[in-house]
N, C-alpha and C positions, 0 to 999 in steps of 0.2 A: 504493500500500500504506500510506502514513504517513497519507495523508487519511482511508484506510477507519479504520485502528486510532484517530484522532483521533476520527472518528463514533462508534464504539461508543465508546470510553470516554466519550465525551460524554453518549453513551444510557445508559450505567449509569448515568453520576453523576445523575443525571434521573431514575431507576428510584428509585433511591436516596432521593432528595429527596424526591420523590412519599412513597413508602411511609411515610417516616420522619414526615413534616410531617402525614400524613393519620392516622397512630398517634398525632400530640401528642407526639413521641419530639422533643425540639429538640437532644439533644447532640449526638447521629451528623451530622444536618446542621451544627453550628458547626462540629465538627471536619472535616467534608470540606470547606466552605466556607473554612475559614481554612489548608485547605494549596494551596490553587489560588492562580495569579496573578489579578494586578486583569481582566487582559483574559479569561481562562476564567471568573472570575466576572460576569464581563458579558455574556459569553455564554452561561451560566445563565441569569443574570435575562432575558433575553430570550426565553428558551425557557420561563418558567412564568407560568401564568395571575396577572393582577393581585393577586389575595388572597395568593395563595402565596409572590409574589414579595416581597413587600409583610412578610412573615414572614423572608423568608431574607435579606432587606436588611436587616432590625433587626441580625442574626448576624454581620456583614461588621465585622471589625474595622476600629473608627473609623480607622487611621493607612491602610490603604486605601480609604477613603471617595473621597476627590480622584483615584485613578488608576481608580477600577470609572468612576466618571462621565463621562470620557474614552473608556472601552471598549463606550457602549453607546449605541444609533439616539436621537435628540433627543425622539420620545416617551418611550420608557421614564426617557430622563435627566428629562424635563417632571415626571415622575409621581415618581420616587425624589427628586428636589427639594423637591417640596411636601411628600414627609412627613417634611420634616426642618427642628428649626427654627434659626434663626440661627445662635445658635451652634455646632452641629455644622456647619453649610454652610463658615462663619467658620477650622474648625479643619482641615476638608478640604481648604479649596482654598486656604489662604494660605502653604505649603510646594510648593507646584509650580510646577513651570518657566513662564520668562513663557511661550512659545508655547501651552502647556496651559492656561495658566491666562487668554492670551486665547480661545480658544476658546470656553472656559466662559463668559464673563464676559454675555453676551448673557442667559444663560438664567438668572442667578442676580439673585433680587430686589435692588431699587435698596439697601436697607439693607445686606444682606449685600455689596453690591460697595461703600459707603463702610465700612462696617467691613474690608473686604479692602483697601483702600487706605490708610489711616490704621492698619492694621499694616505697611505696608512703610515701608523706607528712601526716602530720596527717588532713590537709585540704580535703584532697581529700579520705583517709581513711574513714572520719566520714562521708563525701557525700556518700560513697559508700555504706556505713551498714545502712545510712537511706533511701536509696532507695530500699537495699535489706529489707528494715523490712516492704514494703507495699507487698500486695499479686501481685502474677502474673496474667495478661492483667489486668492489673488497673492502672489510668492515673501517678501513683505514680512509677510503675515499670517502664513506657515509657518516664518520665521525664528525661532531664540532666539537672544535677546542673548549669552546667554552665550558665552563664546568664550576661547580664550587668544591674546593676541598676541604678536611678539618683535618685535626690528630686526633688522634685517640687518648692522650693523656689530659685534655681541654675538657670544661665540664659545659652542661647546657648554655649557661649562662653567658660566657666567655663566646660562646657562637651567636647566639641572639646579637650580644653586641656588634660582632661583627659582621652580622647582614642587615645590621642598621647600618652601619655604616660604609657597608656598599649599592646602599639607598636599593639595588634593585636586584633581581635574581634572572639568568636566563630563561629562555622561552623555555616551557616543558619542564620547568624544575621540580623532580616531586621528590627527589631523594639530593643527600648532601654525601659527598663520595670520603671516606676516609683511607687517610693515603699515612705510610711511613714517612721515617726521616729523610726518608731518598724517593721518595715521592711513588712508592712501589703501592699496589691498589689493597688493601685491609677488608673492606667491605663497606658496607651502605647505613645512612640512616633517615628515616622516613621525617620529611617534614612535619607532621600531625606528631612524632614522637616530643621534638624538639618544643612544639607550645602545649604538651599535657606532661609537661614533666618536671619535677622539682629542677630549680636551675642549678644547684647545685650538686646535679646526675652528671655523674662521669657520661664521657660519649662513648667508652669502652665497653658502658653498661647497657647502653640502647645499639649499639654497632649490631646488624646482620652482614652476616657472614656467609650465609646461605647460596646469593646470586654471586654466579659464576662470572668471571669477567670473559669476552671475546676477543679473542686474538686477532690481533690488529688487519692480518693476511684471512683472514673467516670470509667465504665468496656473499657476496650478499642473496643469493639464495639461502645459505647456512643462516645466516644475521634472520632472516626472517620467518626460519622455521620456528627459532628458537625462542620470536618475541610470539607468534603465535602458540607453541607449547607451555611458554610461560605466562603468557600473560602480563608481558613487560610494557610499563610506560616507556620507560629509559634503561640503557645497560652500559655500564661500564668497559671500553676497550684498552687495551693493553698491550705491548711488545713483548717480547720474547722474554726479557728478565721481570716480570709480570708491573712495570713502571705503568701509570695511568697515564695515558694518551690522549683520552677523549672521551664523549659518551655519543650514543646515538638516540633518537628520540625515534617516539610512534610514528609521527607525522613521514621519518623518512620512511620508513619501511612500508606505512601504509602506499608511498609510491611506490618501491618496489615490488607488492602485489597488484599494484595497476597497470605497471609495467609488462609483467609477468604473465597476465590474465590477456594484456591485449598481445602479445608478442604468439602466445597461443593460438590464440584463434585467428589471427592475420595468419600466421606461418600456416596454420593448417589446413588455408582458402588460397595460401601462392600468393598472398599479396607482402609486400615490405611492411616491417612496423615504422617504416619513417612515412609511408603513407598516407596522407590527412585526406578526409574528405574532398577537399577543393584541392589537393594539389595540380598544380599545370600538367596538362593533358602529356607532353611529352614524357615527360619525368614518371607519369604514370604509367606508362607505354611499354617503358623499357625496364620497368620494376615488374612486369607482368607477363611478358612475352616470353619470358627463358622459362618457366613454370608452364607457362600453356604450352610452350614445346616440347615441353615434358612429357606433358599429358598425353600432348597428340602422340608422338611416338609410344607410349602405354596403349593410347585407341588401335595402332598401325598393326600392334599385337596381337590385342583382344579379334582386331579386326579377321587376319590372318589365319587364328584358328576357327573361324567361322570360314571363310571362306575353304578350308579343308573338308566342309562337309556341304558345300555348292550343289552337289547331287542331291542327297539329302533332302533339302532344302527348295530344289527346284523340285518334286515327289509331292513331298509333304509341306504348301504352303501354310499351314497355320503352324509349324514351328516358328515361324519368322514374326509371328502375331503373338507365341507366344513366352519365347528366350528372352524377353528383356526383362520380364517379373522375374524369371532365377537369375537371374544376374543383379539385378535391381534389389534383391530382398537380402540375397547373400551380401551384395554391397553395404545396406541400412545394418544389417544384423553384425557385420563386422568393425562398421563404425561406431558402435555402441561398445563392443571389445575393447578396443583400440584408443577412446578414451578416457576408459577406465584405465588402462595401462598407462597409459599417458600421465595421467593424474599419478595415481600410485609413483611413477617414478619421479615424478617431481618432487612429493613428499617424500622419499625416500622408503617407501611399504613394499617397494618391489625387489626379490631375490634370488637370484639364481636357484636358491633352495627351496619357491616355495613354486617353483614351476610344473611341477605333477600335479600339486592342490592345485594351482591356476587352472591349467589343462584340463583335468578332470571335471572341475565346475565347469567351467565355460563348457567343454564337450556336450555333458547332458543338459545345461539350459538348451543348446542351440536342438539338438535331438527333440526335446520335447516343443521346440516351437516349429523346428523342421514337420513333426510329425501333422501337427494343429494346424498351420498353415499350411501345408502341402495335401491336406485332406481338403482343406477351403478350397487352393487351387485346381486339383482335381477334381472335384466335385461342379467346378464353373466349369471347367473344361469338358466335362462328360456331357455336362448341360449345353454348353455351347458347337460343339463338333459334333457328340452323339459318339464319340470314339473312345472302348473304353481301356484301349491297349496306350492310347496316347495319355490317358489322365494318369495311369500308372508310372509311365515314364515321367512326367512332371514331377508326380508327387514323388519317386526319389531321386531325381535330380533335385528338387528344393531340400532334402532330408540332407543332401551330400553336399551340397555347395552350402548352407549354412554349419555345416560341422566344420567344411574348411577354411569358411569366416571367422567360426571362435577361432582355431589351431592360428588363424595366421593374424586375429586380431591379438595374442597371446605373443608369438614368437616374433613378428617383425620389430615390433618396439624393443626386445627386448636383444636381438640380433642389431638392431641400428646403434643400439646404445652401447654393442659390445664394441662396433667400429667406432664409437665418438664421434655420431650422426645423431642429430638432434632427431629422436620418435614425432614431435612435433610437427617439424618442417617436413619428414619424409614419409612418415607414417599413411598418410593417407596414400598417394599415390601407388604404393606399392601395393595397399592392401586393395583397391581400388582392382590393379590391372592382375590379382592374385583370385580375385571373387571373380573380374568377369571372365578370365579364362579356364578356372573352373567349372564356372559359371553354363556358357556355352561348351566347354567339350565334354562336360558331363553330359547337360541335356544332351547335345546332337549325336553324341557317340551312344548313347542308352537309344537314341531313335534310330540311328542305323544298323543297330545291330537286332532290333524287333519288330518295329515297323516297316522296315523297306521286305520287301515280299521277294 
C-alpha cells in the first residue's frame, strides 16, 4: 500500500511538471521542486525527458545541488554535471560528507576536484585520499571518517561534556565508538545509555563488545549482508591491526540494495544498469545490440533443431501450432528455478553441498506440474485435433522438458558461478536456449518416432 501511494504521488508530481513546464508556467514547478527531498528530486529528474529535465535542474535550489547528485543513475549525474559550470559544481559538493563526496569525485572535472580540494582543511583532505586509496564496493570506499570516539577509562559525565562541546554529532549517530590508546576499535556504546545513566558510570561499564567490527577490504555485498542479518544502524570498520577507520551508516547500504536489486533485473533483460529511462537513443543502441545478438544466435539454434525434423512437420501441421506451449512452459517453469538460485546465491544459501536437496526438490515440483499441466495440454489437444496418439506425445514432452527446466534452472547458475560468470547476466539466456531445445527435440522426436506412419 505505501509503494502504491509513493507511485501515484510520484505520477502526479510528473503530471504536474509536464503540464506546468509545457505552459512556460516555471513557478508551480520551483515550488513543488523545492519542497521534495534531494532523493525524490532525483527521482524526478530521472523520470523526465533531457530538455525538461534540463529546465527543472536550473529550479533545484543550489544548497541541494551536492545531495540531488548522489540520488540519481551516473548518466543523468554525467548530463546534470556538464551543465553546470565550476563554480556551482565547487559550491555543491565541497559541504558533503567525505563518503559522498568520494563517490562523486570520479565524475567531476579535474579542475573542479582541485578546486574541491584546496577548499578543505588538511583534516579532511587526508580522510579523503585515504578512502579514495581503498578499491571501489569495499567496506573502505562506503566508510565516512567521520565518527565520535571515547576511552574506556572516561566516565559518563566526562562524555556528555564533550559532545557539548562539539555542539553537534554526525548524520546517523546512534552509537559512540570506543577506541584504545592507539586508537584500535574496543566496542560501542549506545547513545540512550549515555543520558539514562548515573554520570559518574565508567564507559567501560556501559561499553558493548558484542558488534563485530568490518574489515576495511569486506566487498560491499558482505557490508550488506551483515547490516541486514544484524540489524545495524551503523558499524564500525577497521584495518588489518583492528585500528578504527570509519563507520558506515544505513543510508549507504540501503543504496547498495538498490543498486543490487536494479543491477538484477536490468542484467537479467540485457539491458546496462547505466541505462536510465530517457537515455539518448544511440547510447541505448549499442548497450542492447551485443545481448540481442546473443539471443539471436541462441534463436539460430533452437531454430536448427527444429528444422531437423522439417518432415515431420510438413506431415503433421498442428505440431507447429503446437511446440511453442512446450517450449514456452518449460521456459516460464525454469525461470522460476533460476531465480531462486539467483537469489540464494546472492545471499550466500547456495552450496555445492546442498545440490542433490536442490535437485531433488526442484525435480518433483516440476514432475508434479509436468504431470497437471501436461494433462491440461493434452486434454485441449484431444479436444482440438481429435488425435489421441498426439495428446500423449504433448503430454510427455511437457513432463520432460519441465524436469529439464528445474535440472538446468539448478545447474546453470551454479556452473556460471563456478566460471566467475555473473548467474544474473547469463543465466537467463542459456536456460532460455536449454528449455527451447529440449523443448522442440523432445516434442518433435516423440512425434517422429509415433506419429509418422
Amino acid at each position: 500500500m505505501a509503494d502504491t501511494t509513493r507511485h501515484e504521488r510520484t505520477a502526479h508530481q510528473l503530471r504536474m511538471l509536464s503540464e506546468s513546464l509545457d505552459s512556460g508556467r516555471l513557478g508551480p514547478v520551483r515550488r513543488l521542486v523545492n519542497t521534495l527531498s534531494p532523493a525524490e528530486i532525483g527521482n524526478l529528474l530521472e523520470s523526465l525527458p533531457a530538455a525538461k529535465r534540463d529546465v527543472v535542474w536550473g529550479l533545484v535550489d543550489p544548497e541541494d545541488d551536492g545531495e540531488v547528485l548522489l540520488h540519481v543513475d551516473d548518466e543523468v549525474r554525467e548530463g546534470l554535471i556538464a551543465a553546470m559550470d565550476a563554480d556551482e559544481l565547487v559550491a555543491a559538493v565541497e559541504d558533503l560528507d567525505i563518503d559522498d563526496l568520494a563517490e562523486l569525485l570520479d565524475d567531476l572535472p579535474d579542475t573542479v576536484i582541485d578546486e574541491v580540494l584546496k577548499s578543505m582543511d588538511r583534516e579532511n583532505r587526508d580522510r579523503l585520499e585515504q578512502v579514495l586509496s581503498y578499491p571501489e564496493e569495499s567496506a573502505g570506499r562506503l566508510m565516512n571518517p567521520d565518527m565520535v570516539t571515547v576511552r574506556a577509562d572516561v566516565t559518563v559525565d566526562v562524555v556528555l561534556r564533550y559532545l557539548r562541546l562539539r555542539g553537534e554529532l554526525p548524520e546517523s549517530t546512534d552509537h559512540l565508538y570506543v577506541v584504545s590508546r592507539r586508537h584500535q576499535y574496543l566496542g560501542r556504546v549506545a547513545l540512550a545509555q549515555l543520558v539514562t545513566n548515573d554520570a559518574l558510570t565508567p564507559i567501560n561499564r556501559l561499553m558493548d563488545d558484542s558488534q563485530q567490527a568490518i574489515p576495511v577490504e569486506t566487498l560491499s555485498d558482505e557490508v550488506a549482508r551483515q547490516f541486514s542479518d544484524h540489524d545495524w544502524i551503523s558499524a564500525p570498520v577497521v584495518d588489518d591491526n583492528n585500528v578504527l577507520l570509519g563507520r558506515i551508516t544505513i543510508d549507504d547500504v540501503v543504496d547498495i540494495i538498490r543498486e543490487q536489486a536494479d543491477y538484477q533485473v536490468l542484467s537479467a533483460a540485457g539491458v546496462s544498469e547505466d541505462e536510465s529511462l530517457f537515455s539518448p537513443v544511440l547510447r541505448a543502441f549499442r548497450g542492447r545490440f551485443l545481448w540481442l545478438s546473443i539471443n539471436l544466435a541462441t534463436a539460430f539454434l533452437a531454430s536448427s533443431v527444429v528444422g531437423r525434423f522439417e518432415a515431420t512437420l510438413a506431415e503433421i501441421v498442428a505440431l507447429a501450432v503446437l511446440m511453442p506451449i512446450v517450449a514456452g512452459m518449460g521456459g516460464n517453469a525454469g525461470t522460476q528455478v533460476i531465480a531462486l538460485m539467483v537469489r540464494g546465491i546472492a545471499l550466500g544459501q547456495v552450496s555445492v553441498t546442498h545440490l542433490p536437496a536442490l535437485v531433488w526438490k526442484e525435480l518433483r515440483i516440476a514432475l508434479m506440474n509436468g504431470v497437471l499441466l501436461g494433462l491440461v495440454v493434452a486434454g485441449v489437444t484431444l479436444w482440438w485435433f481429435e488425435n489421441t496418439a498426439l495428446a500423449v506425445v504433448i503430454f510427455a514432452a511437457m513432463v520432460i522438458n519441465l524436469a529439464g527446466a528445474a535440472l538446468a534452472g539448478v545447474l546453470v547458475p551454479l556452473g556460471l558461478r563456478r566460471f566467475n560468470i555473473d548467474p544474473a547476466v547469463a543465466g537467463g539466456v542459456i536456460l532460455t536456449t536449454v528449455t527451447d531445445v529440449v523443448g522442440f527435440g523432445v516434442f518433435l522426436g516423440l512425434a517422429s518416432l509415433f506419429l509418422l506412419s
